[in-house]
SELUM-741181 format. One record per residue (C-alpha): residue number from 1; residue in one letter; x, y, z. Coordinates in steps of 0.05 Angstrom, whole numbers. Layout:
REM residues N
<pt><i>NUM</i><aa>A</aa><xx>X</xx><yy>Y</yy><zz>Z</zz></pt>
...
This chain:
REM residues 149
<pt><i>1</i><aa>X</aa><xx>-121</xx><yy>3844</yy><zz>-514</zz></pt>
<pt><i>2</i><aa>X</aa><xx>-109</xx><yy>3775</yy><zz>-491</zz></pt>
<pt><i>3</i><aa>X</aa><xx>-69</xx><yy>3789</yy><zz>-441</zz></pt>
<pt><i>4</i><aa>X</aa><xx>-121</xx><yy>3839</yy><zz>-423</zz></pt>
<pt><i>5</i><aa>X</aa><xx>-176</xx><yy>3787</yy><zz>-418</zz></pt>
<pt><i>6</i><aa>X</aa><xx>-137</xx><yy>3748</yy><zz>-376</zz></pt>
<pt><i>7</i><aa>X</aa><xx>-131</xx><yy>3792</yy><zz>-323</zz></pt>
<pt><i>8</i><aa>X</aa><xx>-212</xx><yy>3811</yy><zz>-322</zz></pt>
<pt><i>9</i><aa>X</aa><xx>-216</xx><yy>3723</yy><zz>-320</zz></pt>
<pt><i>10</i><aa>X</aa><xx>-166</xx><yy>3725</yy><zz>-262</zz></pt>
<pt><i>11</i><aa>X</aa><xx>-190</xx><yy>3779</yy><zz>-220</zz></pt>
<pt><i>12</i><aa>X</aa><xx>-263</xx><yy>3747</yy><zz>-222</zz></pt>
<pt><i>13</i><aa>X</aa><xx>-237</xx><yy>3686</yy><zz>-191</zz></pt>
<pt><i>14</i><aa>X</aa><xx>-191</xx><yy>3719</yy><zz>-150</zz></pt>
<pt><i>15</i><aa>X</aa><xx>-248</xx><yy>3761</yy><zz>-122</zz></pt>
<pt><i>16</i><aa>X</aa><xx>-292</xx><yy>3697</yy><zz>-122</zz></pt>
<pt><i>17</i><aa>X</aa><xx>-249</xx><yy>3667</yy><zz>-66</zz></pt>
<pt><i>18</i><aa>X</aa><xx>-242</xx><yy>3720</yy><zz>-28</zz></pt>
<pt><i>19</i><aa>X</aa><xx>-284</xx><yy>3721</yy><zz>40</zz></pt>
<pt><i>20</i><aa>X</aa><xx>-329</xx><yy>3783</yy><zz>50</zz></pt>
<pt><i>21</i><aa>X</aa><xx>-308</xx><yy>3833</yy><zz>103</zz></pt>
<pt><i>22</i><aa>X</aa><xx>-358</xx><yy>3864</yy><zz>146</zz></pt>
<pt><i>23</i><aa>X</aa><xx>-377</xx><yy>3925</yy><zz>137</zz></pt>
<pt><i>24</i><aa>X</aa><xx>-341</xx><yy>3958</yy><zz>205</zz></pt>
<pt><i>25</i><aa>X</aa><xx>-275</xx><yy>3928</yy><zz>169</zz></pt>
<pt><i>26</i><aa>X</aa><xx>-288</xx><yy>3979</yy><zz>109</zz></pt>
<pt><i>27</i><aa>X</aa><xx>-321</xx><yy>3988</yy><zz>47</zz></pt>
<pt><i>28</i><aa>X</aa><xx>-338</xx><yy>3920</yy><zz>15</zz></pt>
<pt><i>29</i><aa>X</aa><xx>-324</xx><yy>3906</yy><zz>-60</zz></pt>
<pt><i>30</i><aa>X</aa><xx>-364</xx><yy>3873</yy><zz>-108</zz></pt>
<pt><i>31</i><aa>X</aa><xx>-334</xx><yy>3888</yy><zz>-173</zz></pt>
<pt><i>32</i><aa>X</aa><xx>-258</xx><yy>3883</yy><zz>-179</zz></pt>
<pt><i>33</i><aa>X</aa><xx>-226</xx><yy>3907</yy><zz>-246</zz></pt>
<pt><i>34</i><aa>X</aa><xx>-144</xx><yy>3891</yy><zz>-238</zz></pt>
<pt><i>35</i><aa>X</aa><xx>-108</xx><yy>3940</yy><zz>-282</zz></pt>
<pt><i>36</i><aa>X</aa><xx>-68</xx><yy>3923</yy><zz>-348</zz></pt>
<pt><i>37</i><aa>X</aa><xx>5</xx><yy>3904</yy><zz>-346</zz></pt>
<pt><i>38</i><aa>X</aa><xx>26</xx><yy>3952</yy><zz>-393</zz></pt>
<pt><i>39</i><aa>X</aa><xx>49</xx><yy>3922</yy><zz>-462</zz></pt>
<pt><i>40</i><aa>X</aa><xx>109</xx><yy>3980</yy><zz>-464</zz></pt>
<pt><i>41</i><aa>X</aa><xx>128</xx><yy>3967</yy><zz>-395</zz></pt>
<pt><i>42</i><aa>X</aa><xx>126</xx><yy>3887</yy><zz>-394</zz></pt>
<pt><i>43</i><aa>X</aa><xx>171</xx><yy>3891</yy><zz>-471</zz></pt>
<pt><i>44</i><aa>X</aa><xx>221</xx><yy>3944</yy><zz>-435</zz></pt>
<pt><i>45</i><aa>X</aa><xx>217</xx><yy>3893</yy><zz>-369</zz></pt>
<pt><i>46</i><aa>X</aa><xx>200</xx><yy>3953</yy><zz>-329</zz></pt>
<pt><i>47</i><aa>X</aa><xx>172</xx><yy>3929</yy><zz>-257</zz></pt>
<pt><i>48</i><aa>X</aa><xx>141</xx><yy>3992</yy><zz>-200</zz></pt>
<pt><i>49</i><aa>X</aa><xx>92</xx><yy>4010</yy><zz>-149</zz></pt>
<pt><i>50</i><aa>X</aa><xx>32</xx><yy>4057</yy><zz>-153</zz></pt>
<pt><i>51</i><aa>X</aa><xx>-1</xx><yy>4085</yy><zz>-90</zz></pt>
<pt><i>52</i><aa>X</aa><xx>-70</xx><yy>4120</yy><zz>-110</zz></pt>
<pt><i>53</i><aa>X</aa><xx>-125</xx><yy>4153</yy><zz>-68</zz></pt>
<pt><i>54</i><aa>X</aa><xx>-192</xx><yy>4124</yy><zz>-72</zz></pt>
<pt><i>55</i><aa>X</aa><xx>-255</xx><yy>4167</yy><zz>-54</zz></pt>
<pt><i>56</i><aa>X</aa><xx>-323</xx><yy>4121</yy><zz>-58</zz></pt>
<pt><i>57</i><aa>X</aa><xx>-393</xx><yy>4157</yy><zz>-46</zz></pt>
<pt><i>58</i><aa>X</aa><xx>-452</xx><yy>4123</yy><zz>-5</zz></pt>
<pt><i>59</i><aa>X</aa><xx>-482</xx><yy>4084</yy><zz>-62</zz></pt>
<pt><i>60</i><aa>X</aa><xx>-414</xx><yy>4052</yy><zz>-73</zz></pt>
<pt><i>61</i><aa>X</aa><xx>-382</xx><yy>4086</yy><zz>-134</zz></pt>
<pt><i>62</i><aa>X</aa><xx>-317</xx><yy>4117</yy><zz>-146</zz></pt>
<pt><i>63</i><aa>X</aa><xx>-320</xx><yy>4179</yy><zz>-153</zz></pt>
<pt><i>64</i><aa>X</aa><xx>-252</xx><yy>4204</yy><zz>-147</zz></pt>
<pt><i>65</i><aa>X</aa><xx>-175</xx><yy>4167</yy><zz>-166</zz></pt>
<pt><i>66</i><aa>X</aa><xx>-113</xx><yy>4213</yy><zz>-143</zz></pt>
<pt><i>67</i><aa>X</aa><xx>-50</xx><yy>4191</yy><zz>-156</zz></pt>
<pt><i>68</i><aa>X</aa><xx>-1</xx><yy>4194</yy><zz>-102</zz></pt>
<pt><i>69</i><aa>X</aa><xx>56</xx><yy>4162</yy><zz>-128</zz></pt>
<pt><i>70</i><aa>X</aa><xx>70</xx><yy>4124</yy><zz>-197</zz></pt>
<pt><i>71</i><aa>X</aa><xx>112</xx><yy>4100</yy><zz>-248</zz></pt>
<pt><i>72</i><aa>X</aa><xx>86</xx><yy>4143</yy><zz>-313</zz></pt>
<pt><i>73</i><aa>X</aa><xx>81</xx><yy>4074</yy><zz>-357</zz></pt>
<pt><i>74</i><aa>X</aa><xx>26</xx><yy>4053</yy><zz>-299</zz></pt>
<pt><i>75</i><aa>X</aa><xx>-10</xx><yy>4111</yy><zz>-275</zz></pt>
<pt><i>76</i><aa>X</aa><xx>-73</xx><yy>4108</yy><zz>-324</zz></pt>
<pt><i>77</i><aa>X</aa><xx>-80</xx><yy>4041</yy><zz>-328</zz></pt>
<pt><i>78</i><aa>X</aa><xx>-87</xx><yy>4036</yy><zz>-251</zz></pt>
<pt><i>79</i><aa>X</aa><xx>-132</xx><yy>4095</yy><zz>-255</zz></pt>
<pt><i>80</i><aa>X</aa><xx>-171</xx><yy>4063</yy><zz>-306</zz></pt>
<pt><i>81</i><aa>X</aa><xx>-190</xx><yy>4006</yy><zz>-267</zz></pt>
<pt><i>82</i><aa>X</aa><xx>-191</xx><yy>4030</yy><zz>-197</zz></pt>
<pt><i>83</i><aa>X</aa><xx>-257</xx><yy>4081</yy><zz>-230</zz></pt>
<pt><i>84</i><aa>X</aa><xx>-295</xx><yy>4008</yy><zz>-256</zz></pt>
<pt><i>85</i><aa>X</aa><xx>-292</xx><yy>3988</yy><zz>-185</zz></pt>
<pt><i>86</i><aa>X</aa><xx>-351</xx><yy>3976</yy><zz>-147</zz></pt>
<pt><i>87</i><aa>X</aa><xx>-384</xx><yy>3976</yy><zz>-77</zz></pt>
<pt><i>88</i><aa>X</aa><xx>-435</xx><yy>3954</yy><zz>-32</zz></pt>
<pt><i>89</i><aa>X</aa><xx>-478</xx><yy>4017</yy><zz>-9</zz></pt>
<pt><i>90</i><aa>X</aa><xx>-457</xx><yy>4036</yy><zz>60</zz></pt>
<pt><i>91</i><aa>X</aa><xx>-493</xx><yy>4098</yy><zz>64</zz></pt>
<pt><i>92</i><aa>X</aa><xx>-426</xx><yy>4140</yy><zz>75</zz></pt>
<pt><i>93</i><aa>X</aa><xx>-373</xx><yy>4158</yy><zz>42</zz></pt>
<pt><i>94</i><aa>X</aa><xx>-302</xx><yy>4129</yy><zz>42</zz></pt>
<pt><i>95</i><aa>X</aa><xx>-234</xx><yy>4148</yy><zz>19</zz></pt>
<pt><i>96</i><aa>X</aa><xx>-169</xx><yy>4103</yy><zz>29</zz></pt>
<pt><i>97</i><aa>X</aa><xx>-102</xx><yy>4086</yy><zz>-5</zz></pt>
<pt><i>98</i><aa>X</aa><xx>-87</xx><yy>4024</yy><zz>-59</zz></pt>
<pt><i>99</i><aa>X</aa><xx>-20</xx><yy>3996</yy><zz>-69</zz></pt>
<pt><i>100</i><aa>X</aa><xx>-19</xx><yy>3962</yy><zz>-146</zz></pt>
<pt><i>101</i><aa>X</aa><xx>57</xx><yy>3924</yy><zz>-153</zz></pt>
<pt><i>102</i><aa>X</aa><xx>75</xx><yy>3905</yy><zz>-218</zz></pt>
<pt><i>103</i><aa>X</aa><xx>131</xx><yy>3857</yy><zz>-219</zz></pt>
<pt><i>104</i><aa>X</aa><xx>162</xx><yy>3819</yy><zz>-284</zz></pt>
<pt><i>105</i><aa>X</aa><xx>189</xx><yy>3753</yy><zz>-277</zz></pt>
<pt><i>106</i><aa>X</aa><xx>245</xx><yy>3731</yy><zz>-327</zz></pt>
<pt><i>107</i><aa>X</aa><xx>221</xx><yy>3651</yy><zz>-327</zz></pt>
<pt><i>108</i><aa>X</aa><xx>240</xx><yy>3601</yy><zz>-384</zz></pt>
<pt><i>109</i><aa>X</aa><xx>198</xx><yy>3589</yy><zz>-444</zz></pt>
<pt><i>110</i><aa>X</aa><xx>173</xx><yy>3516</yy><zz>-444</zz></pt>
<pt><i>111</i><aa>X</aa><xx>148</xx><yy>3477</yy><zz>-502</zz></pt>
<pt><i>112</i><aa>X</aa><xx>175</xx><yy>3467</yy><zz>-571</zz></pt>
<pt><i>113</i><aa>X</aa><xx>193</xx><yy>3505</yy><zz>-624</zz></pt>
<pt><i>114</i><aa>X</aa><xx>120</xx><yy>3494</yy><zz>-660</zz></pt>
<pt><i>115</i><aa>X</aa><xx>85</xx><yy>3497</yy><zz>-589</zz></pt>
<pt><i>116</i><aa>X</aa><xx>113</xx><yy>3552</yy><zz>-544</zz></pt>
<pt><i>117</i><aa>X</aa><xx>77</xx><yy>3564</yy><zz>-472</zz></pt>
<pt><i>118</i><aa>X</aa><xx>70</xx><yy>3637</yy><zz>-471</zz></pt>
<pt><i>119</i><aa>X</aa><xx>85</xx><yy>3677</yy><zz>-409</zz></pt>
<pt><i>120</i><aa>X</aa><xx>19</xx><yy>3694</yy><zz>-369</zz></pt>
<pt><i>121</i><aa>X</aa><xx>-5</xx><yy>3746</yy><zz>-334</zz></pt>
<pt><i>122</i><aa>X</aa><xx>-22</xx><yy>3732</yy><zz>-260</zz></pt>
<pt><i>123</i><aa>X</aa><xx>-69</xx><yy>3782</yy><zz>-207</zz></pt>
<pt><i>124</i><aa>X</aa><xx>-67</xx><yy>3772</yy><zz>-134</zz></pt>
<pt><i>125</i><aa>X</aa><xx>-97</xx><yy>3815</yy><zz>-76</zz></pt>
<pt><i>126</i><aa>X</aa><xx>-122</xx><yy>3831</yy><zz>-14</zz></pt>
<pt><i>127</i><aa>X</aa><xx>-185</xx><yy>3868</yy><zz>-32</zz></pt>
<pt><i>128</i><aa>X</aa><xx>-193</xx><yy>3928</yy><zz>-35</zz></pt>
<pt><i>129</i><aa>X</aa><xx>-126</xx><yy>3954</yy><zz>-11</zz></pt>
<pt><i>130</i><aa>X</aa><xx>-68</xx><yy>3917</yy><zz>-47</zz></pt>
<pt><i>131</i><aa>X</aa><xx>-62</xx><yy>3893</yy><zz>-113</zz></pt>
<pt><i>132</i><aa>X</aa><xx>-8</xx><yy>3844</yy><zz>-155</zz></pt>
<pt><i>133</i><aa>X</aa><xx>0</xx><yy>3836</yy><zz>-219</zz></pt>
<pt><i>134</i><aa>X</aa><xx>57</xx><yy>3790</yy><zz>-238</zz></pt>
<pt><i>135</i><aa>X</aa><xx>80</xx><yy>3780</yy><zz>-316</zz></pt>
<pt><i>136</i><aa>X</aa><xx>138</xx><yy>3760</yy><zz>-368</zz></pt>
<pt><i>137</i><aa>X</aa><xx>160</xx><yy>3766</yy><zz>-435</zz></pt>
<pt><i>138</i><aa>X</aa><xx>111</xx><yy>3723</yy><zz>-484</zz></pt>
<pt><i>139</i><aa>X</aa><xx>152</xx><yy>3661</yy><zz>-514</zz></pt>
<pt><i>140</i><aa>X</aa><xx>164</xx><yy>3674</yy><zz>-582</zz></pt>
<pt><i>141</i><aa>X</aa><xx>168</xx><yy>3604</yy><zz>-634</zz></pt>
<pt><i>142</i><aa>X</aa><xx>230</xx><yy>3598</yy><zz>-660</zz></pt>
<pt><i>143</i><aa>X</aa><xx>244</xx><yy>3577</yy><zz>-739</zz></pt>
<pt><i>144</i><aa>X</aa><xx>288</xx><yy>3525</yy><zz>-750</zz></pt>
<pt><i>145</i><aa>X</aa><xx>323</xx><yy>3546</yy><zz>-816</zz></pt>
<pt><i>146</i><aa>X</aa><xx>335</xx><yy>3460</yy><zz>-816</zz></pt>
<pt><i>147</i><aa>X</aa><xx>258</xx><yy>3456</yy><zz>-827</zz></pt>
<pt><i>148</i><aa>X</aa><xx>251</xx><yy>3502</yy><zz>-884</zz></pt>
<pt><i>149</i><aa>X</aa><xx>318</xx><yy>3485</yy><zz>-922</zz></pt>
């Protein structure tokens, strides 16, 4: 869930910073939703690419997500948030392809043993065709037996 938060906190800055594109460039986005990394797939350090179909009607809502290629362990929760997305009305429909990575990085924990930095989550993008999400195993705090002898 906190990971999960995250993400949603991210992606709103992440979309914050990012420049509008006119609307000959393409169908402009104005609420971005970055999918999950998958608690099963960051624990089993699984890492993989989905490529989904996005059809958005004239008012700017998706109304249909086809997979076209995924890892199982992502699939729904790409679908998931690709159907939250929304767009500015362009008075015509518009269907293209997204690319979600999801890559796992195998950094250090930092810290102590009472105050380990946990892992985070971290979304990058170029809107509304390619998304990142980077992530790593959550530190866990280690007992010293010495401590509780």
């Amino acid at each position: 869930m906190r990971t999960a938060l995250l993400v949603m906190i991210l992606a709103s800055l992440l979309f914050g910073q990012t420049p509008d594109a006119g609307e000959k460039d393409g169908p402009v986005l104005i609420t971005f939703v970055a999918p999950a990394y998958p608690r099963a797939a960051r624990d089993q350090r699984i890492m993989g690419r989905t490529l989904t179909r996005i059809t958005i009607n004239r008012v700017g809502i998706v109304t249909e997500v086809k997979t076209i290629s995924a890892h199982p362990v992502f699939e729904n929760y790409v679908s998931e948030a690709l159907k939250q997305w929304r767009f500015k009305p362009s008075g015509q429909d518009h269907t293209f392809q997204v690319t979600c990575s999801f890559e796992f990085t195998d950094d250090k924990c930092e810290g102590t043993n009472k105050h380990p930095i946990t892992a985070e989550t971290h979304v990058t993008a170029e809107l509304p065709t390619v998304v990142h999400i980077k992530t790593g195993l959550p530190c866990v705090e280690r007992v010293d037996n010495k401590e509780h002898e």
